[in-house]
DSSP file (Angstrom, degrees, kcal/mol; ACC not computed):
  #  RESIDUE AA STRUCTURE BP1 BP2  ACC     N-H-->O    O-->H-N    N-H-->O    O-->H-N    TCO  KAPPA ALPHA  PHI   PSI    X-CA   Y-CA   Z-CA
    1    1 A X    >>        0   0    0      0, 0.0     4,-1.2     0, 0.0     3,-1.1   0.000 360.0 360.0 360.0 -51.0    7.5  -13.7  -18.8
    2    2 A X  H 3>  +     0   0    0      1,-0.3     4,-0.5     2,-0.2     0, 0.0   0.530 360.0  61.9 -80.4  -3.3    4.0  -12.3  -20.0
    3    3 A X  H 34 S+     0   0    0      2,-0.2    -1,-0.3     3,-0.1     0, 0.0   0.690 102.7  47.7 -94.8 -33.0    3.1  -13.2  -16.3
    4    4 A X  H X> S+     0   0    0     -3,-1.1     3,-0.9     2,-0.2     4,-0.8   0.773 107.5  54.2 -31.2 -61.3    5.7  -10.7  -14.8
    5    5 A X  H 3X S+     0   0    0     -4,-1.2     4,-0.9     1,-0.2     3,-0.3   0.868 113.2  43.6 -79.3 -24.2    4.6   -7.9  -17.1
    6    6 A X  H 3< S+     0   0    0     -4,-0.5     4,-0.3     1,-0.2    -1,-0.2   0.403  96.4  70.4-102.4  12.7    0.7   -8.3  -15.8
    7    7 A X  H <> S+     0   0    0     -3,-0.9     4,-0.9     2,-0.2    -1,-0.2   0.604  99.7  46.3-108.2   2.2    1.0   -8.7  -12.2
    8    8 A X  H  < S+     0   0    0     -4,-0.8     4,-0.4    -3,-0.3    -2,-0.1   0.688 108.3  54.0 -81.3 -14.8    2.1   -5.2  -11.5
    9    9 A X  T >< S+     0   0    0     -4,-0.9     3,-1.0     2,-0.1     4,-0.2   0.858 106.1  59.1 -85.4  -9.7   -0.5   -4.0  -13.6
   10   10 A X  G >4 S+     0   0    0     -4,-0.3     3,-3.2     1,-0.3     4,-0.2   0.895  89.6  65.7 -24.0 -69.6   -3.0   -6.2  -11.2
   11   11 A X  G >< S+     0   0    0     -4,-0.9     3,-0.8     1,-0.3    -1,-0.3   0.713  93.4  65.7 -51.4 -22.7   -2.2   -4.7   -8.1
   12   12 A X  G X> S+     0   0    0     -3,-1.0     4,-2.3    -4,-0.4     3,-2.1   0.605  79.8  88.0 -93.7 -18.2   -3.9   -1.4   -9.7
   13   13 A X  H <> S+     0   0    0     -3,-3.2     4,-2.3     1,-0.3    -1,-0.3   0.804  83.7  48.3 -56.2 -42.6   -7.3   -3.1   -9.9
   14   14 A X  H <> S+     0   0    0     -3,-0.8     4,-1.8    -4,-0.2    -1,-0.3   0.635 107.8  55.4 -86.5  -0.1   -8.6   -2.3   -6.7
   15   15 A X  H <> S+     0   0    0     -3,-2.1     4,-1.4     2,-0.2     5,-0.3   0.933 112.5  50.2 -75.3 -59.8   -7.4    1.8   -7.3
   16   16 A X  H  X S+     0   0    0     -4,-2.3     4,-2.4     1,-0.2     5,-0.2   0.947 108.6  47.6 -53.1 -52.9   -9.6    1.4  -10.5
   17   17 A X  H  X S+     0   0    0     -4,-2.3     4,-1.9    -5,-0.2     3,-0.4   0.931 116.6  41.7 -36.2 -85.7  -12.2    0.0   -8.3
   18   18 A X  H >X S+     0   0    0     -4,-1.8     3,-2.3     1,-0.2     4,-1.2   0.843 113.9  53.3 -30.7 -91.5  -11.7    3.1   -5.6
   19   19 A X  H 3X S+     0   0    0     -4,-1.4     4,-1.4     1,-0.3    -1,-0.2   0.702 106.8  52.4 -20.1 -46.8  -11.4    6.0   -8.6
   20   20 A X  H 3X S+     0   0    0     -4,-2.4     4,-0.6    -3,-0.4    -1,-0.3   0.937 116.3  41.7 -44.0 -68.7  -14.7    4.7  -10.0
   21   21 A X  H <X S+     0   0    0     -3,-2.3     4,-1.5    -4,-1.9    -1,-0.2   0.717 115.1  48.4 -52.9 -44.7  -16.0    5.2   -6.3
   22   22 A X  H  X S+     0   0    0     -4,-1.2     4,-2.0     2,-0.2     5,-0.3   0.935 100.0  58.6 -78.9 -64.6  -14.5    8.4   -5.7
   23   23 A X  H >< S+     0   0    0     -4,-1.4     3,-2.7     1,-0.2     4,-0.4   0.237 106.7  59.3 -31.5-109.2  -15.4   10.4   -9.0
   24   24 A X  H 3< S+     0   0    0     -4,-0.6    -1,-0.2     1,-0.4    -2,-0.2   0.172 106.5  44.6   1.4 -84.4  -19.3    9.6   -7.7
   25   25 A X  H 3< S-     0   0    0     -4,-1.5    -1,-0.4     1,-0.2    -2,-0.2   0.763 114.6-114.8 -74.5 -32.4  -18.7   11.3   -4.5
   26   26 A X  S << S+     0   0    0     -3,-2.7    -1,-0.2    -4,-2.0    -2,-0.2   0.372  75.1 131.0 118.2 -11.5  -17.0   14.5   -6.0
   27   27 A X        -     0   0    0     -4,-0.4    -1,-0.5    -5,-0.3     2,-0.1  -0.438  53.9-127.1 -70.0 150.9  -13.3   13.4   -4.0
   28   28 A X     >  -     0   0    0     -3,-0.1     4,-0.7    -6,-0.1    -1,-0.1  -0.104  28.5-101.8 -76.5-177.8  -10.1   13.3   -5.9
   29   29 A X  T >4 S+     0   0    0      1,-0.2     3,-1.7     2,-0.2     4,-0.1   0.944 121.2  62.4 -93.6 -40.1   -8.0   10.4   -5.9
   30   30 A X  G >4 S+     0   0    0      1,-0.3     3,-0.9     2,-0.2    -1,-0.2   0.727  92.2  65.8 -71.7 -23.6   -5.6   12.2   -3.3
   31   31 A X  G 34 S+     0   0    0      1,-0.2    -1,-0.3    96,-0.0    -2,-0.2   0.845 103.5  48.7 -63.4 -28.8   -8.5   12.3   -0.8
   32   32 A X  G << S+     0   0    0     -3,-1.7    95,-0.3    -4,-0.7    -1,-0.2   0.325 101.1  84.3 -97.1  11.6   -8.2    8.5   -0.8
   33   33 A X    <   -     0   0    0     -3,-0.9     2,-0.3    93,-0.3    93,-0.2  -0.391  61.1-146.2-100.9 155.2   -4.6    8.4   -0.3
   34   34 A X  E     -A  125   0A   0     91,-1.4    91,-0.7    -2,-0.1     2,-0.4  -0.800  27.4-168.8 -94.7 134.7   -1.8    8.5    2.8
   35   35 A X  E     +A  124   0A   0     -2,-0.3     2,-0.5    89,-0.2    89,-0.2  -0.998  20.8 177.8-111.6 158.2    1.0    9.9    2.2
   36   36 A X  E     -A  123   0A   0     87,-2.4    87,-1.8    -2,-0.4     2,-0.4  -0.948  17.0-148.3-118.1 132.8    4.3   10.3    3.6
   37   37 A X  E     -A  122   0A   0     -2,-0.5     2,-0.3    85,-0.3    85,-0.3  -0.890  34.8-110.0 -86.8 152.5    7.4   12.0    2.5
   38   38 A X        -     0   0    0     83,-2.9    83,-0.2    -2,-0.4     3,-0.1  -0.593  36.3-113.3 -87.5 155.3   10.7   10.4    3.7
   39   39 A X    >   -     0   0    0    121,-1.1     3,-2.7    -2,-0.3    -1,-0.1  -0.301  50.9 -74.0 -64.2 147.3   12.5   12.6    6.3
   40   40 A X  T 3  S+     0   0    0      1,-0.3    -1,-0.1    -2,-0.1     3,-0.1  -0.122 117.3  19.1 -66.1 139.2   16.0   14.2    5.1
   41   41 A X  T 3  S+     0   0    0      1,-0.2     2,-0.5    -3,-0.1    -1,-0.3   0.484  91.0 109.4  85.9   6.8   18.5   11.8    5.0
   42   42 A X    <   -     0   0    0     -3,-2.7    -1,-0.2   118,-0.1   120,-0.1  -0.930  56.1-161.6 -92.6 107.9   16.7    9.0    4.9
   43   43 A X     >  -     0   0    0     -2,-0.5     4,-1.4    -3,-0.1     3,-0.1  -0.342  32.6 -88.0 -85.6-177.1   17.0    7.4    1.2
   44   44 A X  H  > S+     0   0    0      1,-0.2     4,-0.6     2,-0.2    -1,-0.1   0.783 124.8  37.9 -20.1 -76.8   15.2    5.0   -0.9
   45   45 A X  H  > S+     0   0    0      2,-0.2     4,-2.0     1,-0.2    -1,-0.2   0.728 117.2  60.5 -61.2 -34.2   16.7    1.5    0.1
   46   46 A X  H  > S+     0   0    0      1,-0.2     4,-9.9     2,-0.2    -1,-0.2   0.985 103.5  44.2 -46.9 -68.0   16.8    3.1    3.8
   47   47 A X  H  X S+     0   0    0     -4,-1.4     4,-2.3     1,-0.2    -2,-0.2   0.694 116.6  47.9 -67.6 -26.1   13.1    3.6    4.2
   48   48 A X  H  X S+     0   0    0     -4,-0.6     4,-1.2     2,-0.2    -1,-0.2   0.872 110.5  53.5 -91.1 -28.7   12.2   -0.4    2.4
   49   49 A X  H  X S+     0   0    0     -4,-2.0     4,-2.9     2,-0.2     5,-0.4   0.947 116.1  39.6 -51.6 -49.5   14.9   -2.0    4.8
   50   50 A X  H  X S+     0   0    0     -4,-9.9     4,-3.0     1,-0.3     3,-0.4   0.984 114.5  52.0 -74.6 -44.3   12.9   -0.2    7.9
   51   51 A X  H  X S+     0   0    0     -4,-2.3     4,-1.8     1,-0.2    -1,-0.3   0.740 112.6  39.9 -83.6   3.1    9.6   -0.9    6.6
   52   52 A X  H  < S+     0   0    0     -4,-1.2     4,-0.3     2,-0.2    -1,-0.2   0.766 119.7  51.1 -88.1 -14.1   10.0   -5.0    5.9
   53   53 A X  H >X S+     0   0    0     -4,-2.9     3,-3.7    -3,-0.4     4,-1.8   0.952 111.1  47.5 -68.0 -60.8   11.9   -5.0    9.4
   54   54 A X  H >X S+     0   0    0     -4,-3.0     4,-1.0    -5,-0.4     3,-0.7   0.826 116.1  45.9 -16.8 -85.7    8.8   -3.0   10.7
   55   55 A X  H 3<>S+     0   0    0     -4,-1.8     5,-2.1     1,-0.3    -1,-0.3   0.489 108.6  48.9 -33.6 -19.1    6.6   -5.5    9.2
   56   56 A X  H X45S+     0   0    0     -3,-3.7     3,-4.2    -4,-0.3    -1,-0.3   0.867 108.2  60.8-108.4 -49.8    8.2   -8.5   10.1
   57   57 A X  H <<5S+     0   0    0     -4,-1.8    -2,-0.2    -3,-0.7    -3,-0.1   0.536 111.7  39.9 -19.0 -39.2    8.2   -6.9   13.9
   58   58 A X  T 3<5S-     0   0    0     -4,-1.0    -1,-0.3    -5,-0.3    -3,-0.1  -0.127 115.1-112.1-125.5  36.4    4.7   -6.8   13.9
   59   59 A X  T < 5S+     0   0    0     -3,-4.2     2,-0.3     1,-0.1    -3,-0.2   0.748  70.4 138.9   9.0  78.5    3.8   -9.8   12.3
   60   60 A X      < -     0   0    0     -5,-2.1     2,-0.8    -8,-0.1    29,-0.2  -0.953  50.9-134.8-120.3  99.9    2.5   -8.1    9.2
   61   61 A X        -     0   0    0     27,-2.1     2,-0.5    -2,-0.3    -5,-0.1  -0.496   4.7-139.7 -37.2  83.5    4.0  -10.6    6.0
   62   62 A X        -     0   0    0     -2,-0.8    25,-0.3   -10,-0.2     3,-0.1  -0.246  27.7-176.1 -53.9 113.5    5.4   -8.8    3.3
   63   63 A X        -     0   0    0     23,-2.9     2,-0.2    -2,-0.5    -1,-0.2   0.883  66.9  -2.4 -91.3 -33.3    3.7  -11.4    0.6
   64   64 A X  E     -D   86   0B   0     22,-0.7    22,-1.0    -3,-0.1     2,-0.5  -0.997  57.5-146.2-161.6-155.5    5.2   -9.9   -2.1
   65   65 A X  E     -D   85   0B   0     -2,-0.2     2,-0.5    20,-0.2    20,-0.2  -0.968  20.1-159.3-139.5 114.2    7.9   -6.5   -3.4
   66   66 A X  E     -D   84   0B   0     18,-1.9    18,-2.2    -2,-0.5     2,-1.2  -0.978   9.6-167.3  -6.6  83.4    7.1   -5.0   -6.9
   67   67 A X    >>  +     0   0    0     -2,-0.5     3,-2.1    16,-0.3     4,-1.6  -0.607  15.2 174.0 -76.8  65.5   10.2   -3.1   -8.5
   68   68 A X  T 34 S+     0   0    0     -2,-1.2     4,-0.4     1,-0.3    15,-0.2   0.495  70.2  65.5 -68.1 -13.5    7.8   -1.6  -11.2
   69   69 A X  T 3> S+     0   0    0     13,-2.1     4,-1.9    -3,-0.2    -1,-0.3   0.811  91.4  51.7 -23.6 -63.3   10.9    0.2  -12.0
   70   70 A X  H <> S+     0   0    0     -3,-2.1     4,-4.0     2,-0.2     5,-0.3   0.872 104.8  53.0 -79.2 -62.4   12.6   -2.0  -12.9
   71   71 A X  H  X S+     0   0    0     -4,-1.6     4,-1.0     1,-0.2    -1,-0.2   0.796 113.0  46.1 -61.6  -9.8   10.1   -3.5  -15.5
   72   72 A X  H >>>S+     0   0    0     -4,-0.4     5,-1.4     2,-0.2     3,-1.2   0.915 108.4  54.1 -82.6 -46.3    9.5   -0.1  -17.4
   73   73 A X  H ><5S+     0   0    0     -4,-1.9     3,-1.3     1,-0.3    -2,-0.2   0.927 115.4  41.7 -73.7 -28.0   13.3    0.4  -17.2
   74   74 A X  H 3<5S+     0   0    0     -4,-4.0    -1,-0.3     1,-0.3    -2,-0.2   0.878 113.3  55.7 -63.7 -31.6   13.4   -3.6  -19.2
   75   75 A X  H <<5S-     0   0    0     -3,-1.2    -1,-0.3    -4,-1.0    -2,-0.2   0.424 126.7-110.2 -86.5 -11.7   10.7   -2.4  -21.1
   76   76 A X  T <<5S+     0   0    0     -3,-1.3     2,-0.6    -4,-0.7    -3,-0.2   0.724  73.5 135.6  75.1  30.3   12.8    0.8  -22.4
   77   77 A X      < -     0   0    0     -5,-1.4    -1,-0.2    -8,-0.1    -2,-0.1  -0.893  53.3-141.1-122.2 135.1   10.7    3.2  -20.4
   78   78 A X        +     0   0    0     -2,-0.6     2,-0.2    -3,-0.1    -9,-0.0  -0.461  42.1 149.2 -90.5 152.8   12.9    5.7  -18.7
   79   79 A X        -     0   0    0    -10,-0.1     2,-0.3    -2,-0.0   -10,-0.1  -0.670  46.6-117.4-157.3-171.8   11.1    6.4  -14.9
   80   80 A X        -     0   0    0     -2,-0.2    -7,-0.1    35,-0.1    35,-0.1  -0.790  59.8 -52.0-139.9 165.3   12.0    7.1  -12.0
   81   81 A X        +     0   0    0     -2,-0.3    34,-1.5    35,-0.1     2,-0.4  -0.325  51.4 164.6 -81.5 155.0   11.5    4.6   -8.9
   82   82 A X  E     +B  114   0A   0     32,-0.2   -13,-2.1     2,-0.0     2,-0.3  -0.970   9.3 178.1-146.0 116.2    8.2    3.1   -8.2
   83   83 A X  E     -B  113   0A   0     30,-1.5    30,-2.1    -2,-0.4     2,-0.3  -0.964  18.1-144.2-123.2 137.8    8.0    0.3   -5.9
   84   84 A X  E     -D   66   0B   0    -18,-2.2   -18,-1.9    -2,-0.3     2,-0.4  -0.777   9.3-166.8 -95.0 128.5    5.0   -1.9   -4.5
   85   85 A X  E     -D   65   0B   0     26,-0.5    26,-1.3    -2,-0.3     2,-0.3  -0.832   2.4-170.9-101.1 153.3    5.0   -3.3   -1.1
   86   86 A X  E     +DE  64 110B   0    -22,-1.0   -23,-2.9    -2,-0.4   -22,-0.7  -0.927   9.9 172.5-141.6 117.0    2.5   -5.7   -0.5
   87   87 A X        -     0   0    0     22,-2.5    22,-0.4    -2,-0.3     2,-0.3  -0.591   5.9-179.8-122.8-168.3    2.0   -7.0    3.5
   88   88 A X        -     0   0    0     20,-0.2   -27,-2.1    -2,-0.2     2,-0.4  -0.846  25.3-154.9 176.2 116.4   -0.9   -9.3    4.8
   89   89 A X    >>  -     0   0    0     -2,-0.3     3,-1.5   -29,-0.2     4,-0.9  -0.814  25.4-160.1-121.8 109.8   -2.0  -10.9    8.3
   90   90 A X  H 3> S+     0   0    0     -2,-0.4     4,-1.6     1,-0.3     5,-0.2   0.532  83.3  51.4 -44.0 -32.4   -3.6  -13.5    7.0
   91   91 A X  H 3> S+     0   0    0      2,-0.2     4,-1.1     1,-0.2     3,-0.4   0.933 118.7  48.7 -59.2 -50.2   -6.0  -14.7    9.8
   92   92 A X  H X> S+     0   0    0     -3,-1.5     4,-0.8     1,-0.3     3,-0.5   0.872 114.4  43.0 -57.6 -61.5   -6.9  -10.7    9.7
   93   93 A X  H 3X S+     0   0    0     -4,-0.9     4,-1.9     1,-0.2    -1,-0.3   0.684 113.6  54.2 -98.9 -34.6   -7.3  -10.8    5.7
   94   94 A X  H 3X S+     0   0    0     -4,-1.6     4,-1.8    -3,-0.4    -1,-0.2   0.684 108.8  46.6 -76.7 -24.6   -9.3  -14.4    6.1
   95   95 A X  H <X S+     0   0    0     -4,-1.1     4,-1.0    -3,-0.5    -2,-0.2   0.901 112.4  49.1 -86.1 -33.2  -12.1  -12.9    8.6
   96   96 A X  H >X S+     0   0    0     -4,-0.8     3,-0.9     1,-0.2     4,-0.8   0.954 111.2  51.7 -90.2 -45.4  -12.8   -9.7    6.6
   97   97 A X  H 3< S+     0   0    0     -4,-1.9    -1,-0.2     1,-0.2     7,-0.2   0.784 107.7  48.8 -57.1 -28.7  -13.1  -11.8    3.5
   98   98 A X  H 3< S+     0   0    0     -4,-1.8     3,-0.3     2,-0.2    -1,-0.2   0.819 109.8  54.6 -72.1 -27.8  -15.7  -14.2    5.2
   99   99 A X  H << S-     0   0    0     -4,-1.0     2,-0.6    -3,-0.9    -2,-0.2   0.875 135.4 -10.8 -58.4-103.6  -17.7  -11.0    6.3
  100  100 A X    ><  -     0   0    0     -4,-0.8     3,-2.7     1,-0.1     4,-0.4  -0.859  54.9-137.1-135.4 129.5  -17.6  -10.2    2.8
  101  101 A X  G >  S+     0   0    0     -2,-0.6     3,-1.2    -3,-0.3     4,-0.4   0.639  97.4  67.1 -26.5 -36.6  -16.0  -11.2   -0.5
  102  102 A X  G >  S+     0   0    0      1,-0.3     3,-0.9     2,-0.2     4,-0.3   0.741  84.0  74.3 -64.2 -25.9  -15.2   -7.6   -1.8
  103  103 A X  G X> S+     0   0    0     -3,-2.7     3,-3.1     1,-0.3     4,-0.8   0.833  80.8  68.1 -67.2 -33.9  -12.7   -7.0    0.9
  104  104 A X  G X4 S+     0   0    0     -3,-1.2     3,-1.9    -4,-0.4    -1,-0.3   0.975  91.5  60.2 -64.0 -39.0  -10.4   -9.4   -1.0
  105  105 A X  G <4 S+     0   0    0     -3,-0.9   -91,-0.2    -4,-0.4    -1,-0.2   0.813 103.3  53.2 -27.5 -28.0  -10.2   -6.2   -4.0
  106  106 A X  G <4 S+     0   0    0     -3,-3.1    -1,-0.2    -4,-0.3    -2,-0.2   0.773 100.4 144.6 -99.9 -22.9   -8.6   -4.0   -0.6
  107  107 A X    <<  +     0   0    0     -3,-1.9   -93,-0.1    -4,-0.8   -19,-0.1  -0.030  56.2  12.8 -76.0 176.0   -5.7   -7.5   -0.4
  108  108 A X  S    S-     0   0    0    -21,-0.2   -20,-0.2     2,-0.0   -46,-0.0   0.971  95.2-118.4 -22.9 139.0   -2.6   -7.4    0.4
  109  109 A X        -     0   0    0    -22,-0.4   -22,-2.5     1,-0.1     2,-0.2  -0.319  42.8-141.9 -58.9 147.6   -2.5   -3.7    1.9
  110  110 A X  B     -E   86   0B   0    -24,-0.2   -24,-0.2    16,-0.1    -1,-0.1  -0.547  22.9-162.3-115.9 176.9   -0.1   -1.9   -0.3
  111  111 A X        -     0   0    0    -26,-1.3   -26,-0.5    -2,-0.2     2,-0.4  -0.364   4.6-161.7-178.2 117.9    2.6    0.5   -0.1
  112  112 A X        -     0   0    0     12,-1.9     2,-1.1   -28,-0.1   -28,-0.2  -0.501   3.7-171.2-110.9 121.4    4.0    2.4   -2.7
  113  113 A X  E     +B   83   0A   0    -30,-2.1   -30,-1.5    -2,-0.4     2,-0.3  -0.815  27.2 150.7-121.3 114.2    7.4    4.2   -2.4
  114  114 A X  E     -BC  82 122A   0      8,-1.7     8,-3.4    -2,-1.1     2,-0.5  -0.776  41.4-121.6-139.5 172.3    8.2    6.6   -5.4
  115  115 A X  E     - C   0 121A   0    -34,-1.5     6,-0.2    -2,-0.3   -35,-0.1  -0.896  31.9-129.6-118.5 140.5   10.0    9.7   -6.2
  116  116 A X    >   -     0   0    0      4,-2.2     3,-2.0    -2,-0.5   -35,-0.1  -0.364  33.5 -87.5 -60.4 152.5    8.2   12.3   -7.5
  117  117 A X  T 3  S+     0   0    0      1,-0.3    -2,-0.0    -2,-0.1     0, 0.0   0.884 131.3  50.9 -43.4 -64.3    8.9   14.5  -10.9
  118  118 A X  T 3  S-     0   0    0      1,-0.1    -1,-0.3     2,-0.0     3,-0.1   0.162 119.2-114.3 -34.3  -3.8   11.1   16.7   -8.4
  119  119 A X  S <  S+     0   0    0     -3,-2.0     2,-0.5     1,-0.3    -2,-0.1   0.761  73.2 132.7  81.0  14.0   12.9   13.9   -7.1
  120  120 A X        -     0   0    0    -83,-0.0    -4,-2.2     1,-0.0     2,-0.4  -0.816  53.0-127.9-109.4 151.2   11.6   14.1   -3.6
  121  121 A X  E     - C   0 115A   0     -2,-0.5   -83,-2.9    -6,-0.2     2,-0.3  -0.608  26.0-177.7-106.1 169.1   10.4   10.6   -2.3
  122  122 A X  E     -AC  37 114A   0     -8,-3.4    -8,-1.7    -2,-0.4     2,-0.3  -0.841  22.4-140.2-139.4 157.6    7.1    9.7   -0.8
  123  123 A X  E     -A   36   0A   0    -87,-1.8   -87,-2.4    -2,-0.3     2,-0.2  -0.894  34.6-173.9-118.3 153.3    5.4    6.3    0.8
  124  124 A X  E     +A   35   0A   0     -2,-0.3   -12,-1.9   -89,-0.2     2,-0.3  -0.814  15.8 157.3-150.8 111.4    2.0    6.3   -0.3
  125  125 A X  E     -A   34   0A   0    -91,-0.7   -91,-1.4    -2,-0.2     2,-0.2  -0.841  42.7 -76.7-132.1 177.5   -0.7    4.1    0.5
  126  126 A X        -     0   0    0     -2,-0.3   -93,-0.3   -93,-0.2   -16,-0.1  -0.603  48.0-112.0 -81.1 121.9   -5.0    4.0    0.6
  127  127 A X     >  -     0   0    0    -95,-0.3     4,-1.0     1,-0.2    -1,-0.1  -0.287  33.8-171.0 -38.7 126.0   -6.5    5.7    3.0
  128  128 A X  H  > S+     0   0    0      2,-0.2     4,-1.8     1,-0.2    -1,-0.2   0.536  80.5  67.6-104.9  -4.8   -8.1    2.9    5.2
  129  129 A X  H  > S+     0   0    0      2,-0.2     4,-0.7     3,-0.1    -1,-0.2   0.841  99.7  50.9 -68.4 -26.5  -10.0    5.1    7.4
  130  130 A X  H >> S+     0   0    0      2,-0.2     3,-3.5     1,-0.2     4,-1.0   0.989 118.3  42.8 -72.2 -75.3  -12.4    6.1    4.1
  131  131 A X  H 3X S+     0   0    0     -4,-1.0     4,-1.3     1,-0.3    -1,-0.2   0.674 112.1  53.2 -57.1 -28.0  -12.8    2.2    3.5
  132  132 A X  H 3< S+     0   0    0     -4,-1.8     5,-0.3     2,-0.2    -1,-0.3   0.556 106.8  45.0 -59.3 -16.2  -13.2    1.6    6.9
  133  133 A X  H << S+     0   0    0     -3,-3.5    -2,-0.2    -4,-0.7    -1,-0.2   0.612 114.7  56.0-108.0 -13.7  -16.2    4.1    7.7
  134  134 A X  H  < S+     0   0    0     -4,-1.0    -2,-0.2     1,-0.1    -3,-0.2   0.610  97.7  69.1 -58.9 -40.6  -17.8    2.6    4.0
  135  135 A X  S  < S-     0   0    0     -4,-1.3    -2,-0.1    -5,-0.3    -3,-0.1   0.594  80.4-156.4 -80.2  -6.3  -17.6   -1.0    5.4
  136  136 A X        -     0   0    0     -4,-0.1     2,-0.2     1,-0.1    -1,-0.1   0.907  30.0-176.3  20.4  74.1  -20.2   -0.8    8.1
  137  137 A X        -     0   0    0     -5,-0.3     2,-0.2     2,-0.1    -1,-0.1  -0.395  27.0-102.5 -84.7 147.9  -18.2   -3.5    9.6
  138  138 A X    >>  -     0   0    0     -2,-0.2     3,-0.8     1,-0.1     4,-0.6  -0.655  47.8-103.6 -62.7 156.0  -19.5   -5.6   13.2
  139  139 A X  H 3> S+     0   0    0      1,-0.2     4,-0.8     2,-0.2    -1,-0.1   0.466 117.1  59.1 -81.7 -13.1  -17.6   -4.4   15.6
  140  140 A X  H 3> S+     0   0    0      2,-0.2     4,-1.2     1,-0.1    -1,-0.2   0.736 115.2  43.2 -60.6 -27.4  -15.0   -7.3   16.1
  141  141 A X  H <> S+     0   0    0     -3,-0.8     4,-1.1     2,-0.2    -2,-0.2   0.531 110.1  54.7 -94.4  -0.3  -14.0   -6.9   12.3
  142  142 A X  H  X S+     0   0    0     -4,-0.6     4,-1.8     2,-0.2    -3,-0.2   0.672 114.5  41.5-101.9 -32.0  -14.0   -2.9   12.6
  143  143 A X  H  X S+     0   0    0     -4,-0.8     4,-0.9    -5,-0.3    -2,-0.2   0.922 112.9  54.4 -84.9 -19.1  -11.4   -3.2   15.7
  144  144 A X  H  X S+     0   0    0     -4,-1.2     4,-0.7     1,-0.2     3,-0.3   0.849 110.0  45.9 -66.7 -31.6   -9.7   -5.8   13.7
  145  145 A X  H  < S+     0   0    0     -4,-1.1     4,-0.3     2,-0.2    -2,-0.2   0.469 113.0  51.2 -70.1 -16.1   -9.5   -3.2   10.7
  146  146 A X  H  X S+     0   0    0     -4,-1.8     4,-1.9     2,-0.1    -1,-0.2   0.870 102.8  61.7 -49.5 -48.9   -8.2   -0.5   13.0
  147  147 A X  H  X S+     0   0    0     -4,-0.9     4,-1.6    -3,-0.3    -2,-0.2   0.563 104.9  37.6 -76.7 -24.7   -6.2   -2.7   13.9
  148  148 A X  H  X S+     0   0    0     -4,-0.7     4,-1.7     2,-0.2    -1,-0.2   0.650 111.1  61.9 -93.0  -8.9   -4.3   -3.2   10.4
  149  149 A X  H  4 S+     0   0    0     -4,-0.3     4,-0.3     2,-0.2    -2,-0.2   0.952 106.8  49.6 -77.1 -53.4   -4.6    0.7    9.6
  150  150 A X  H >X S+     0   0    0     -4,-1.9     4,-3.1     2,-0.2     3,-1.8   0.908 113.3  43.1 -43.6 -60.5   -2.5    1.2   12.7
  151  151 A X  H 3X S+     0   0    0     -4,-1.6     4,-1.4     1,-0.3     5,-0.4   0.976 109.3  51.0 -46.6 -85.3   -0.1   -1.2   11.7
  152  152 A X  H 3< S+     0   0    0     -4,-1.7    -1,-0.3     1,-0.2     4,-0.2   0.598 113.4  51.3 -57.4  12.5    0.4   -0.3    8.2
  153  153 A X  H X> S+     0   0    0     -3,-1.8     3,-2.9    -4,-0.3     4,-2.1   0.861 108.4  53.6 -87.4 -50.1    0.9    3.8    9.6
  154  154 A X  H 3X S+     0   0    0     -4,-3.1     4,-2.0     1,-0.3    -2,-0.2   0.739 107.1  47.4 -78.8 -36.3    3.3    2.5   11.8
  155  155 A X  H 3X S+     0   0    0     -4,-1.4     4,-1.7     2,-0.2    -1,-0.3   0.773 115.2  49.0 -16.5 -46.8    5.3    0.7    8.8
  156  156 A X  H <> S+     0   0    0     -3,-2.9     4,-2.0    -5,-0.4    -2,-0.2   0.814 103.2  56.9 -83.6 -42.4    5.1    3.7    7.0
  157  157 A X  H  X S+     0   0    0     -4,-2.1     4,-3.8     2,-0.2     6,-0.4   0.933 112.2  47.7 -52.3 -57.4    6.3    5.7    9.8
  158  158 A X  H  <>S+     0   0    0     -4,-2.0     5,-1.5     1,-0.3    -2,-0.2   0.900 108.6  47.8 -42.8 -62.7    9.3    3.5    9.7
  159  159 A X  H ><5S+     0   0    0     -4,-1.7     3,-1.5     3,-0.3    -1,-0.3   0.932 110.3  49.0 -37.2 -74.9   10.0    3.5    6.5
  160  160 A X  H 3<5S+     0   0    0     -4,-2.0  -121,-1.1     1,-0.3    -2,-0.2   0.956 122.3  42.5 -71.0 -43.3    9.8    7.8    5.9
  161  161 A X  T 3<5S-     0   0    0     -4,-3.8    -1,-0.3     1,-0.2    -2,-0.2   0.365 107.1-126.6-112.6  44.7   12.1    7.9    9.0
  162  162 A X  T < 5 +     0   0    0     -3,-1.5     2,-0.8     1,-0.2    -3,-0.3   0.645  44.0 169.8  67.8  15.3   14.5    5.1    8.4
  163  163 A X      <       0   0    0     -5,-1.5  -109,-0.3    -6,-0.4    -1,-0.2  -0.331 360.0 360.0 -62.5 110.1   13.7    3.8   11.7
  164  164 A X              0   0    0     -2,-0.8    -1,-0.2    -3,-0.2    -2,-0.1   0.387 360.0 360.0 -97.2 360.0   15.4    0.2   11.7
């Protein structure tokens, strides 16, 4: 149970990490961000179906689904939805870590699909071009990191427009 309540607050560590980073440079937290709104007519449940088909399409793993909803609403705190997607290609995720150990802070790539106070919903995930132009990567691990920014827009794209 107490293992539940502290791995959503987990995923957040590597945002802490980022904020830290950004407040130094004089960026806002939204500079370090993607976002998406979904297109009209697409809902919620639409937009997670397309993006684990997506994912699965483009061997990307979803490793693992956060309804962080769900635990405030067990917890008695009234919200609105928040869910964490969490995808991975591992070989990908095993090569950046050997380059260097901090890259594991950036795993599994996330994506966060919420409603807003106004009730319009959004996908939202970390810009990876900022982290990518900070990693002063070799160039096999910078086309491999392209290569997972691509992917996870094209998820995302799926997802906002219900593309199944």
């Amino acid at each position: 149970m107490k293992t539940r309540i502290w791995l959503p607050l987990l995923t957040l560590v590597p945002l802490l990490i980022l904020t830290t980073l950004v407040k130094a440079e004089g960026m806002s937290i939204a500079d370090t961000v993607v976002k998406m709104p979904l297109a009209e007519g697409v809902d919620m449940d639409d937009a997670a179906d397309s993006m684990m088909l997506r994912a699965n399409a483009l061997n990307f793993k979803m490793v693992a689904r956060l309804p962080l909803y769900k635990e405030l609403e067990a917890m008695g705190v009234e919200t609105k939805r928040i869910e964490i997607f969490q995808f991975c290609d591992a070989r990908i995720a095993a090569q950046m870590i050997q380059e260097n150990i901090d890259f594991s802070a950036y795993l599994p790539c996330r994506i966060t699909l919420i409603e807003d106070q106004d009730g319009k919903p959004w996908l939202i995930t970390l810009d990876l071009d900022k982290v990518i132009q900070m990693a002063n990567l070799p160039p096999k691990l910078k086309t491999l990191a392209i290569k997972v920014r691509d992917t996870m827009m094209e998820i995302m794209t799926a997802g906002a427009t219900g593309d199944l």
